[in-house]
C-alpha positions as CSV (number, residue, x, y, z in Angstrom):
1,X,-174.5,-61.8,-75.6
2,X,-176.6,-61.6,-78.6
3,X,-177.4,-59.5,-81.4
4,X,-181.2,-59.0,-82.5
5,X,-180.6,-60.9,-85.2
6,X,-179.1,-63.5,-83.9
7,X,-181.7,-64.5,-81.7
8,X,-184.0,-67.7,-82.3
9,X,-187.6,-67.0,-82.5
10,X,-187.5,-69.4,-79.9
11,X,-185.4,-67.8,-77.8
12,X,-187.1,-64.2,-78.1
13,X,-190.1,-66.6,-76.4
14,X,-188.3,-67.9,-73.6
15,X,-187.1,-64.4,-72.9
16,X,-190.3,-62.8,-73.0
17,X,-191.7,-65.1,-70.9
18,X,-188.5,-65.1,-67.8
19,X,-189.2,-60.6,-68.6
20,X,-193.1,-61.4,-67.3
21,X,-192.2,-63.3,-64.7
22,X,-189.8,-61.3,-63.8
23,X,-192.1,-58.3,-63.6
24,X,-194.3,-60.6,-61.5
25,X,-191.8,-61.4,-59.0
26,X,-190.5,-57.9,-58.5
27,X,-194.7,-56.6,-57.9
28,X,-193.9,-59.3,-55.2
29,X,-190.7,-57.5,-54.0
30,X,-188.8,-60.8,-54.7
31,X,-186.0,-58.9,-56.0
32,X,-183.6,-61.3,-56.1
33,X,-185.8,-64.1,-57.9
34,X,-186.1,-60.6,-60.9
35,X,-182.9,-59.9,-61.1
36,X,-181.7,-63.5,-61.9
37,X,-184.9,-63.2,-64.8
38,X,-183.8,-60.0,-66.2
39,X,-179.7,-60.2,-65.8
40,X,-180.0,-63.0,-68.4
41,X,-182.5,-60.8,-70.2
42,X,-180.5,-58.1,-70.9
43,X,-177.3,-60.3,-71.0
44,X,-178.8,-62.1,-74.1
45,X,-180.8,-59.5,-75.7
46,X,-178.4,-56.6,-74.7
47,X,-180.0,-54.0,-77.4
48,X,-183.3,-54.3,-75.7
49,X,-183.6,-51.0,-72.8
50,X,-186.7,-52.9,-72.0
51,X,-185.0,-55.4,-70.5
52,X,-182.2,-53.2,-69.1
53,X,-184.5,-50.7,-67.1
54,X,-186.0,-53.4,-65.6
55,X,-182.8,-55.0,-64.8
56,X,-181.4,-51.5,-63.0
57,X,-185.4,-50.7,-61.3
58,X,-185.6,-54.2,-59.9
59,X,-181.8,-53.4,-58.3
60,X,-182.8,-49.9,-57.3
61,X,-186.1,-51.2,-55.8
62,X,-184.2,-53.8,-53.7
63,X,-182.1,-51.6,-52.1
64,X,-184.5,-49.2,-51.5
65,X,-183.2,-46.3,-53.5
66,X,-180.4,-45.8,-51.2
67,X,-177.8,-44.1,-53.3
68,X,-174.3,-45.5,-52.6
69,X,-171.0,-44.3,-54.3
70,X,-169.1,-46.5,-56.2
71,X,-166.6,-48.5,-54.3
72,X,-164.0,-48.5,-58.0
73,X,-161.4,-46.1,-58.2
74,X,-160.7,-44.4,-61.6
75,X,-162.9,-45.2,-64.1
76,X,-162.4,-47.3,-66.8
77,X,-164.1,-46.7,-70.5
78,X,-166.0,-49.8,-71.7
79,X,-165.2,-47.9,-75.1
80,X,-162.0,-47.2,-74.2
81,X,-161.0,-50.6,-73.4
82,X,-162.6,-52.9,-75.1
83,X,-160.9,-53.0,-78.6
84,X,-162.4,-56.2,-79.7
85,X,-166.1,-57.5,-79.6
86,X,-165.4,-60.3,-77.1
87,X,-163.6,-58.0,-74.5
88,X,-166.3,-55.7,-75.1
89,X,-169.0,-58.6,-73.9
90,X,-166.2,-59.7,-71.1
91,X,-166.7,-55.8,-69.8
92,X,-170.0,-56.0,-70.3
93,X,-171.2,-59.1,-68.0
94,X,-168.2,-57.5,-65.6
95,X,-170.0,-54.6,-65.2
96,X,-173.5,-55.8,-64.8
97,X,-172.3,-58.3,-61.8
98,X,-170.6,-55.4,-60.4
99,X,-173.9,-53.2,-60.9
100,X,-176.4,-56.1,-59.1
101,X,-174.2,-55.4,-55.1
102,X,-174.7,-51.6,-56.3
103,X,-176.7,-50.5,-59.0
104,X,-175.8,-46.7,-58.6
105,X,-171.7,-47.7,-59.2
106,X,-171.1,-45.1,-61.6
107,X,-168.2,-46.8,-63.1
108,X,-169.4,-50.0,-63.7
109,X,-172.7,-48.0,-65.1
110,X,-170.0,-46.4,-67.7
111,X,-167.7,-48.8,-68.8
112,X,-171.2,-50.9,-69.4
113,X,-172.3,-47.8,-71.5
114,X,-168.8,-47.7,-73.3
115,X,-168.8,-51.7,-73.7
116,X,-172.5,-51.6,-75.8
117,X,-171.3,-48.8,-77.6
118,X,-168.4,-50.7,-78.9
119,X,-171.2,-53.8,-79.7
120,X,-173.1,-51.6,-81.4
121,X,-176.4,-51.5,-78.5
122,X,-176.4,-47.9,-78.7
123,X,-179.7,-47.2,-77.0
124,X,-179.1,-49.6,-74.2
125,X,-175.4,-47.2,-74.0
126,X,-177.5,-44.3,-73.3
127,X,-179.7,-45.8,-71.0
128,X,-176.0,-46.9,-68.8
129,X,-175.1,-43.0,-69.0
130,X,-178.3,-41.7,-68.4
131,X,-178.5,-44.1,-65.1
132,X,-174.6,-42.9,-64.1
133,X,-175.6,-39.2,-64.4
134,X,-179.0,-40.3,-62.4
135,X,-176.7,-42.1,-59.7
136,X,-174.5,-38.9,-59.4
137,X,-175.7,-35.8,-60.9
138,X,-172.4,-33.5,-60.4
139,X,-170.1,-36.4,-61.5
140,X,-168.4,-34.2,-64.4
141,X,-166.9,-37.2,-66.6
142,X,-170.1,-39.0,-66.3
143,X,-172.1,-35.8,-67.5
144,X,-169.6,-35.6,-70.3
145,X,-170.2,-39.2,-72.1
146,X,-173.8,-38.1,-71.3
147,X,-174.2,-35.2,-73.2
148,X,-172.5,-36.8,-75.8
149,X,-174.0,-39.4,-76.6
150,X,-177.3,-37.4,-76.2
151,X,-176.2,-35.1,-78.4
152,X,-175.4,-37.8,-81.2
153,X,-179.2,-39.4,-80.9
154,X,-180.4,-35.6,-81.4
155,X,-181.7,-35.7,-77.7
156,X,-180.2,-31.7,-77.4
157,X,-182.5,-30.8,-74.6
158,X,-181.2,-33.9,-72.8
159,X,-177.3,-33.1,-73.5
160,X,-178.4,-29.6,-72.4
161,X,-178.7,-30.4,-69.2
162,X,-175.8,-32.3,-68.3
163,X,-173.6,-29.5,-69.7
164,X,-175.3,-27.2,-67.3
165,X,-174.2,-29.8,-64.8
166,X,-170.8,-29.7,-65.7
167,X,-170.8,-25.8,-65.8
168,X,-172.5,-25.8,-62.6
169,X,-169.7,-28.1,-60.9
170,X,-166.9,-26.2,-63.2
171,X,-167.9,-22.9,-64.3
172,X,-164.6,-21.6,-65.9
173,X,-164.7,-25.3,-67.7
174,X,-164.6,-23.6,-71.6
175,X,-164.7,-26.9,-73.1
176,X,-168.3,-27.4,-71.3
177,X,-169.2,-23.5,-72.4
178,X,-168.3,-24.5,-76.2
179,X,-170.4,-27.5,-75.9
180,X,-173.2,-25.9,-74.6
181,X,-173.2,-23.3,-77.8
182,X,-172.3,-25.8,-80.3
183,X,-175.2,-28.0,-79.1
184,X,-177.7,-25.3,-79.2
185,X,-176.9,-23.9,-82.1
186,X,-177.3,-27.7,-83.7
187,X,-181.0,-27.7,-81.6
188,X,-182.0,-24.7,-83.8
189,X,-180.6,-26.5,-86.8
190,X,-182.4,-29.3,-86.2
191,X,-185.5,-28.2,-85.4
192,X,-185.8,-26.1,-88.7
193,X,-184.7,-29.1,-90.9
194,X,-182.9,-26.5,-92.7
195,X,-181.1,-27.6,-95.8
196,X,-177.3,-27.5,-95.4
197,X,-176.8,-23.7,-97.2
198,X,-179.1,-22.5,-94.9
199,X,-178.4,-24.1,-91.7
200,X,-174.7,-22.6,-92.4
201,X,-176.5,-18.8,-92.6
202,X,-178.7,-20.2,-89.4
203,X,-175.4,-21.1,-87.8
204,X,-173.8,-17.6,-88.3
205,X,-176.9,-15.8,-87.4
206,X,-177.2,-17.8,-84.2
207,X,-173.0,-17.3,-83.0
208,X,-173.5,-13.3,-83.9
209,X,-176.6,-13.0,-81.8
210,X,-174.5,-15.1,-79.0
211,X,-176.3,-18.1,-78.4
212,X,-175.4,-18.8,-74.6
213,X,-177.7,-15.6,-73.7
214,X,-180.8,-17.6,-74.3
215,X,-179.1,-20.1,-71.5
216,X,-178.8,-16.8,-69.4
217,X,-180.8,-14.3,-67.3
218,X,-179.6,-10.5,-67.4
219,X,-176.8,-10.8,-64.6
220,X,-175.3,-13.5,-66.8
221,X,-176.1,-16.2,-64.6
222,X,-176.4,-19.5,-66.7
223,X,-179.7,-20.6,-66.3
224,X,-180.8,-24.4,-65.3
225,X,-182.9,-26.4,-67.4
226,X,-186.0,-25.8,-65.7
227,X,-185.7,-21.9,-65.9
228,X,-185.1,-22.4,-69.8
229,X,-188.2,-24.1,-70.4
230,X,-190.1,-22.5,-68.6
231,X,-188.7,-19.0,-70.2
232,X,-189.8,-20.5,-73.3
233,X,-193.4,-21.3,-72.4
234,X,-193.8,-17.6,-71.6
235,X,-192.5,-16.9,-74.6
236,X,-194.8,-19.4,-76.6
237,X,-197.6,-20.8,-74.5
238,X,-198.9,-22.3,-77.2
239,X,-195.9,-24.4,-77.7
240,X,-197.0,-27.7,-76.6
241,X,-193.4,-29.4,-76.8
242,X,-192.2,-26.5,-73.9
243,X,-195.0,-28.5,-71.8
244,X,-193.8,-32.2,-72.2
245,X,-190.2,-31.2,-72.2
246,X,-190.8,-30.1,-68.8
247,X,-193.2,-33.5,-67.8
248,X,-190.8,-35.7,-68.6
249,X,-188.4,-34.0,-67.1
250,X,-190.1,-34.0,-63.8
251,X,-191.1,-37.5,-64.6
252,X,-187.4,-39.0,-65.0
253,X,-186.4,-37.2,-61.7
254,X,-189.5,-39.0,-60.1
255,X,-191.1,-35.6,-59.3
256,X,-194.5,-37.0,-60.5
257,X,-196.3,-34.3,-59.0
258,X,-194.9,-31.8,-60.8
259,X,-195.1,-34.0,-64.2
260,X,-198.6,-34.3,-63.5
261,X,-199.1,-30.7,-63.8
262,X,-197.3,-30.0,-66.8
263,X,-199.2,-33.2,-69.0
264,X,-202.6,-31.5,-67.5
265,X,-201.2,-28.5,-69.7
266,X,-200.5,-30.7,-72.5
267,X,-203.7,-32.4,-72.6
268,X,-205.7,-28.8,-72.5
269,X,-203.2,-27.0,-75.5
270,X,-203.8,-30.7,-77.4
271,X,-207.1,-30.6,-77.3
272,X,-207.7,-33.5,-75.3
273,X,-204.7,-35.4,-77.3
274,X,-205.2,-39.2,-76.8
275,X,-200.8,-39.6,-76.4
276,X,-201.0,-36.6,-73.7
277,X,-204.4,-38.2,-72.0
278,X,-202.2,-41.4,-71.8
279,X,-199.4,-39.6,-70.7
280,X,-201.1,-37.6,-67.6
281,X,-202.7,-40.9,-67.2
282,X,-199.3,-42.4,-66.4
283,X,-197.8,-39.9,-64.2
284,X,-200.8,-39.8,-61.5
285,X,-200.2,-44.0,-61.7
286,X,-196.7,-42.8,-60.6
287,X,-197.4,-40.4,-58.3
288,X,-199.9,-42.7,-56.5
289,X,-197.6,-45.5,-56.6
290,X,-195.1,-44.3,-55.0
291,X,-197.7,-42.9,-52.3
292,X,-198.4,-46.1,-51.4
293,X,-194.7,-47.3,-51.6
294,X,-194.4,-44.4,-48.5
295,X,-197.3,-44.9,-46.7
296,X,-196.7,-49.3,-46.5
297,X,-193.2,-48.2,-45.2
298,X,-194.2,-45.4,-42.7
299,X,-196.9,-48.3,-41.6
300,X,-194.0,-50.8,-40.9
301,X,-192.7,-48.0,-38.4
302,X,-195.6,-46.9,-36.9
303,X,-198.2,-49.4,-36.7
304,X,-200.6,-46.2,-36.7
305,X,-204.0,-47.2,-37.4
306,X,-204.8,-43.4,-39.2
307,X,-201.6,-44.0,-42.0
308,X,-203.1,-47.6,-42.1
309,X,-206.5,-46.2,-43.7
310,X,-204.5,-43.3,-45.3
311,X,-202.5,-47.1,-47.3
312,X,-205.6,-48.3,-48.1
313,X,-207.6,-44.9,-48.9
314,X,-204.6,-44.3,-51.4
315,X,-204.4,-48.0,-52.3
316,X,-208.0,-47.9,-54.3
317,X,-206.8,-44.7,-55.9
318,X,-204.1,-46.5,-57.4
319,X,-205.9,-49.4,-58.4
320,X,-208.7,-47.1,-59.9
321,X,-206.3,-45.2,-62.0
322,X,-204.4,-48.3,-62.8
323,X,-207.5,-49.4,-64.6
324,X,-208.2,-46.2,-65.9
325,X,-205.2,-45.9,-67.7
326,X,-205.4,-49.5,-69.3
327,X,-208.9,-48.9,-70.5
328,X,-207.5,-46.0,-72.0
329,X,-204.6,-48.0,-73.6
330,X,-206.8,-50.6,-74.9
331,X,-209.0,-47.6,-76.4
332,X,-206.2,-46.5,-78.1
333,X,-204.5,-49.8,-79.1
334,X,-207.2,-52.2,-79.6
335,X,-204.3,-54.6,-80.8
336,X,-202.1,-54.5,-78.1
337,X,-202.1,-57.7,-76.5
338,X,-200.1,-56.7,-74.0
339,X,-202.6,-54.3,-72.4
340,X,-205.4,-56.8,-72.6
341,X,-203.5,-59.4,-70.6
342,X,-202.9,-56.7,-67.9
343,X,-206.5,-55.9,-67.9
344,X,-207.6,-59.6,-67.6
345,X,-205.3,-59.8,-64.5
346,X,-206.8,-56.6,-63.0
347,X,-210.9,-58.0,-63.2
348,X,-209.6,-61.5,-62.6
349,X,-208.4,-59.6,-59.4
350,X,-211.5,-57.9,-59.0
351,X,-213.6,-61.3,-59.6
352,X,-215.0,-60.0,-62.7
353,X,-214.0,-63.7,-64.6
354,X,-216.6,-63.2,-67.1
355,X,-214.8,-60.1,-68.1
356,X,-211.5,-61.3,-67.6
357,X,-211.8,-64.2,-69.7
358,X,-212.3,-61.9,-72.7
359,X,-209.5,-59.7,-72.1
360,X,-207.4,-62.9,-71.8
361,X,-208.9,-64.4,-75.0
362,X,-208.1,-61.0,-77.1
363,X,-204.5,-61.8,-75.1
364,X,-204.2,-64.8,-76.9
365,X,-203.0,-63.3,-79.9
366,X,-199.4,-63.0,-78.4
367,X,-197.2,-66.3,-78.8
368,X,-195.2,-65.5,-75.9
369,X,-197.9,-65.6,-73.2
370,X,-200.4,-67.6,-74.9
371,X,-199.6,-70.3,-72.5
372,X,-200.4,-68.0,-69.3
373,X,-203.4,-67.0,-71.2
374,X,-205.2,-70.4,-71.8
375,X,-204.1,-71.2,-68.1
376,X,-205.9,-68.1,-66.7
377,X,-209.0,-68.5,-68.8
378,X,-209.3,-72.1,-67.1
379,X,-209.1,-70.4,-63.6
380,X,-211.4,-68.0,-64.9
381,X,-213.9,-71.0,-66.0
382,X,-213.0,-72.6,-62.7
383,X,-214.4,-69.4,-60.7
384,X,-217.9,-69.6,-62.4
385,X,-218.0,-73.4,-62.0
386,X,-217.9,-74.4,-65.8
387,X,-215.3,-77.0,-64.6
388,X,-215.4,-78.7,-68.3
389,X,-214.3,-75.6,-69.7
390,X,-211.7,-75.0,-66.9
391,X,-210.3,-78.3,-67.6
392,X,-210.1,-77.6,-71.2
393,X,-207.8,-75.0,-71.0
394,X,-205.8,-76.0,-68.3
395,X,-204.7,-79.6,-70.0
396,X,-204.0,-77.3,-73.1
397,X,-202.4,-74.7,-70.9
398,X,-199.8,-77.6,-70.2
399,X,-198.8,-78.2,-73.6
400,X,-198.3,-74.6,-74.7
401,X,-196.3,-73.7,-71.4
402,X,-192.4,-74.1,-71.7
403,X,-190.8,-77.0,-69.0
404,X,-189.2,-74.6,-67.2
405,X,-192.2,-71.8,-67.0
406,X,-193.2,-72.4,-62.9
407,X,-196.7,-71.7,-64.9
408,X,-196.5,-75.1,-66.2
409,X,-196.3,-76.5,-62.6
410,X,-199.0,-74.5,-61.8
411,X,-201.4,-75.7,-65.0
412,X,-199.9,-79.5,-63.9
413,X,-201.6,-78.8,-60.1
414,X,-204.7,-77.3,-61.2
415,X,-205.7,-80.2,-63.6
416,X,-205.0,-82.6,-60.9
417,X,-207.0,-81.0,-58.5
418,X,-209.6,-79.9,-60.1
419,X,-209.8,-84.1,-62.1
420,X,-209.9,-85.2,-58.1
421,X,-212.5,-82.9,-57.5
422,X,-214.7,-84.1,-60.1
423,X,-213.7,-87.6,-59.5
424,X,-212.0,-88.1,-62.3
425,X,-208.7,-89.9,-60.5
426,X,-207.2,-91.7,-63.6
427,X,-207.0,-88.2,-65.1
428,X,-205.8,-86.4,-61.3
429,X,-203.2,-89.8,-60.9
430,X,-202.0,-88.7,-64.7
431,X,-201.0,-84.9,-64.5
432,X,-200.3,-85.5,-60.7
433,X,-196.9,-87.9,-61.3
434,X,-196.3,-85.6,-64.4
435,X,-195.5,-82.8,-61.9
436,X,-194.7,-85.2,-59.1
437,X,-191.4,-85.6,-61.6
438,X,-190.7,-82.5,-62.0
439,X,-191.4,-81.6,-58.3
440,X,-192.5,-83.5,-55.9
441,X,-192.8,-80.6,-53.0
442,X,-195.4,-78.7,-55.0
443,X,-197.7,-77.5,-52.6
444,X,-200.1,-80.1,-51.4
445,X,-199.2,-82.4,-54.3
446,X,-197.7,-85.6,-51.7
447,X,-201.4,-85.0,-50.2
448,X,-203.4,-85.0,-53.2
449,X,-201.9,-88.2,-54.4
450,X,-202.4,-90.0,-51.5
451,X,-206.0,-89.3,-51.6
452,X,-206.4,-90.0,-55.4
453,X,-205.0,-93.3,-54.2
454,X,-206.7,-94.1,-51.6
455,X,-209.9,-93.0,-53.6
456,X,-208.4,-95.8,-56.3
457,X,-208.8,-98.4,-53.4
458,X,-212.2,-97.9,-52.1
């Protein structure tokens, strides 16, 4: 394990770049080539939920979102048990092995929680809760650390909801009821910023007036989460925090759809806002992906030529808005190299090089995928026949790329072929034994050196 501070420069690198190819892999669906990237991700860089979402999607993704229940008996607190930092790791890497054969086990989801509490990851804590209460929604204890720890990073909406939970699995639970008035009493606080003598009058106004029957309708019946909001935007349709309370809410549960229609609200009481655009943006990516997700499975049943076009139909949608919501991004964030690499790979897809190799140049600005950048600006160059230029980039590619990147392979292969092709075989003979010692079954690689030899001889 290691703290942010702790980590080299260096090492931030080399994890960046195993996180991209880990991303790569899993677009690929090879799930378990991911998970080994982003276990020792997260396992390194354990404060980072970056690394930890991808770690439990890849999972979740792999076993296709089949919910299993957890295999543990009781359930053992990370926090609980770990009284020292190195126990805390020990429960830690426990947990995440146990989570990689099932990544809804809600105990090993909680005692990770409890375990990065204890080492101070608090975010990446929440993240384990919020995925145990995701796993299984009526699980009462898991609801409990939930809420709390929701409640502590001010998320009172969030902790909200998993009281209702509990009150919906244990209605007489007055421990559950107390929470759930305490907590929104502290959401009206909060959202007031009122200075501490008047959030006191605030909180004695609020018990009088009997908080819980804003969580009820007039038969007493406690309302969910979704009735709440929604109470509220006909309350305050102006409100536009009602709106994207209720997206994201839609959006965690992977009801896209209905996300979709609640950021079309936001964006029209923003006034075209450039965050909600971005947002919308996002959940009709979603929506769309998981279309095609659907439709490539019910094609691997059916062999039906009609959900065929329906895959492909859908397909371009997907790809369109995937591009839309990039160019949008980039509009936004000119800076962000991050969305200019992911554009470059889109037109270099598309065969728009020209294009590409700009997107990949502004790319360039980023230490951690330089490297992949120079190499795909050399394939670029390659596509449009400057072969000078392709070479260029792809010998430099080589020196930037770590040993162990499988892009420095790649970069080795590409300036041997393309030096044989051009007739250059001193050059293909060169950077064809450097990968030839690193490995020798690389593609056609035994091929291509018998040919630059044979060349050598005539």
């Amino acid at each position: 394990m290691s703290s942010e501070s702790t980590i080299s420069p260096e090492e931030r690198e080399r994890l960046q770049r195993l996180y991209t190819n880990g991303n790569k892999q899993m677009m690929n669906q090879n799930y378990d080539y991911a998970n080994d990237m982003f276990r020792e991700c997260f396992l390194r860089d354990s404060g980072n939920i970056i690394y930890l979402k991808s770690f439990l999607d890849n999972l979740r993704r792999k076993y296709g979102e089949k919910k299993k229940k957890s295999i543990l008996g009781g359930f053992l607190s990370g926090k609980k048990e770990a009284s020292t930092e190195k126990k805390a790791e020990a429960i830690l890497k426990s947990g995440v092995e146990s989570l990689q054969s099932n990544p809804w086990n809600v105990n090993a989801l909680l005692s990770s929680g409890g375990a990065c509490e204890v080492l101070g990851y608090h975010d990446s804590a929440v993240e384990f809760y919020k995925a145990a209460v995701d796993s299984e929604p009526s699980n009462v204890e898991a609801n409990k650390i939930c809420a709390k720890a929701l409640r502590e990073n001010a998320d009172f909406d969030g902790a909200l909801v998993c009281v209702m939970r509990i009150l919906k699995a244990k209605p007489n639970d007055m421990d559950a009821a107390k929470m759930q008035k305490d907590i929104t009493i502290e959401k009206t606080i909060h959202k007031g910023q009122y200075a501490s003598g008047n959030a006191n009058k605030i909180r004695e106004t609020v018990q009088n007036q009997n908080v819980v029957a804003e969580n009820e309708d007039a038969m007493g019946r406690t309302l969910t989460y979704i009735e709440q909001v929604e109470r509220r935007i006909k309350k305050n349709p102006n409100d536009l925090a009602n709106y994207v309370d209720l997206a994201e809410h839609y959006y965690q549960n992977v009801n896209y759809a209905k996300s979709e229609e609640y950021y079309r609200q936001a964006v029209e009481i923003s006034n075209q806002s450039a965050e909600m655009i971005e947002r919308l943006l996002d959940a009709q990516k979603q929506r769309l992906h998981a279309e095609v997700i659907k439709l490539k499975d019910e094609f691997a049943k059916s062999k039906g030529e009609s959900v065929k076009n329906e895959f492909y139909r859908v397909k371009g949608e997907f790809d369109k808005k995937n591009i839309e919501l990039v160019r949008h991004r980039i509009k936004c964030h000119p800076n962000h190299a991050g969305y200019h690499f992911e554009y470059g790979l889109m037109l270099q897809k598309q065969g728009e090089f020209r294009e590409a190799i700009a997107e990949f140049q502004n790319a360039k600005s980023d230490s951690s995928r330089k490297g992949e950048c120079v190499l795909a600006i050399g394939q670029c160059f390659q596509q449009i026949k400057q072969y000078k230029l392709a070479m260029e980039h792809y010998q430099e590619s080589v020196e930037l790329l770590a040993e162990t990147d499988e892009n420095r392979k790649k970069s080795l292969y590409l300036v041997a072929k393309l030096a044989f092709a051009l007739e250059d075989y001193d050059k293909a003979e060169e950077y064809g034994h450097r990968l030839a010692a690193i490995d020798f079954s690389y593609r056609d690689l035994g091929e291509l050196l018998d040919k630059v030899t044979q060349k050598r001889k005539i």
